[in-house]
ROZA-604339 format. One record per residue (C-alpha): x, y, z. Coordinates in pm, whole numbers, padded with zeros to 5 digits, always signed. Example, Ala and Ser with C-alpha at 12.3 -4.5 7.8 and 13.67 -1.06 7.14 Angstrom:
BEGIN
+01230-00450+00780;+01367-00106+00714;
END
This chain:
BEGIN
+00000+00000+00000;+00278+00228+00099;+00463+00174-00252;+00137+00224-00421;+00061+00560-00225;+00383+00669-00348;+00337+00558-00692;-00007+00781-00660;+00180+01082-00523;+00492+01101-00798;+00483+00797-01032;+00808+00932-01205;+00997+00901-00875;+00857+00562-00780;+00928+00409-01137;+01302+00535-01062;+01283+00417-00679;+01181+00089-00810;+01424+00004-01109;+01712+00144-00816;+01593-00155-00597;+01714-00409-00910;+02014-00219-00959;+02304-00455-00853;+02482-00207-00661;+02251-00048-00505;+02133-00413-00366;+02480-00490-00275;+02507-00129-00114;+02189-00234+00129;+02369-00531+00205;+02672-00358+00307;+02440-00060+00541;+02278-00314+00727;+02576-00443+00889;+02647-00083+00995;+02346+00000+01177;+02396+00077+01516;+02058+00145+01597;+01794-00180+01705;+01609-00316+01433;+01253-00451+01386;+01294-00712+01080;+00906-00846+00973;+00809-01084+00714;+00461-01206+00587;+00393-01602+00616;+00324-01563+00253;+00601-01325+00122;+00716-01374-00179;+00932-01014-00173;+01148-01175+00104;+01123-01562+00126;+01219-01683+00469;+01620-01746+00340;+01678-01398+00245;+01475-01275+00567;+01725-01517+00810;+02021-01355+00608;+01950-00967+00647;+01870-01081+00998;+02211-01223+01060;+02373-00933+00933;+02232-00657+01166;+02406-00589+01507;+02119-00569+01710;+01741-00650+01688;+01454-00857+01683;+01291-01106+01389;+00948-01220+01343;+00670-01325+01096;+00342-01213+01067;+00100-01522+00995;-00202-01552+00799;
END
């Protein structure tokens, strides 16, 4: 919902804020912040999510400092 608000509000801006997620670098980039992040961090999946399958969730997970993990079912 929130990428489709923003897709309302400039669709320009989300088109390029998209094809930047695919980017190679930029993913790789991500990667690279989340192991810097000092702060706490909430990491949520759906049961269903097909964005982040549980693999990819368990991985970001292992890379930040400090936080928590969970799933939201149903």
């Amino acid at each position: 919902e929130l990428f489709e608000d923003f897709a309302i509000a400039d669709p320009r801006a989300s088109y390029i804020f998209m094809q930047s997620a695919r980017d190679p670098l930029v993913r790789d980039r991500f990667w690279d912040a989340l192991e810097m992040l000092s702060i706490p961090i909430l990491l949520m999946r759906g049961e269903s999510d097909d964005v982040c399958p549980v693999n990819v969730h368990r991985l970001m997970f292992n890379r930040i400092r400090r936080g928590q993990s969970g799933t939201v079912r149903g």
